[in-house]
N, C-alpha and C positions, 0 to 999 in steps of 0.2 A: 408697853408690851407686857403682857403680864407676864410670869415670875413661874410659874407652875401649866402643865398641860390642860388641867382640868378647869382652871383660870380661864387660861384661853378659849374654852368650849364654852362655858356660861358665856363668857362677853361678844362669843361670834353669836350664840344662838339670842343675846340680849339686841347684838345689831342687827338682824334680822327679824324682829318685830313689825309687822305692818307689808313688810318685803312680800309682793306679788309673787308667787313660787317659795313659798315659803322650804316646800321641800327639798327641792332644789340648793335653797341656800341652807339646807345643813349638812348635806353630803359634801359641800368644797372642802372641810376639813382632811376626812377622810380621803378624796381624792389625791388632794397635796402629799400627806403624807403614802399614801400607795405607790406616789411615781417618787420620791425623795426612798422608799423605801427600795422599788425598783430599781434606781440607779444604783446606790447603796450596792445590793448582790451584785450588779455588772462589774460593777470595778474591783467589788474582792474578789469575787471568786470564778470570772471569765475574763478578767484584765481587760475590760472595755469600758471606755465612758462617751455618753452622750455629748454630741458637739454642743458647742455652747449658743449657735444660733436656732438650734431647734428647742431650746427651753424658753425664747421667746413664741 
């Protein structure tokens, strides 16, 4: 697992070489983080958190 964010961005976008939808596989980062960021506000600042069977 790499060690830095921006680590992580080169080796997602390095494993996604040759990947059909190439586009597709470089938006999952940002997704991930969008809803980790979304949960993140629910629970400070509206005291709510996502059940944990709807993050499967």
């Amino acid at each position: 697992m790499p060690s830095k964010i921006t680590h992580f961005l080169y080796s997602w976008e390095d494993a996604g070489i040759g990947v059909v939808g190439s586009d597709g596989w470089r938006i999952v980062p940002a997704c991930i983080w969008w809803t980790i960021w979304k949960e993140r506000n629910s629970r400070c600042f509206e005291d709510k958190a996502m059940k944990l069977i709807r993050l499967y």
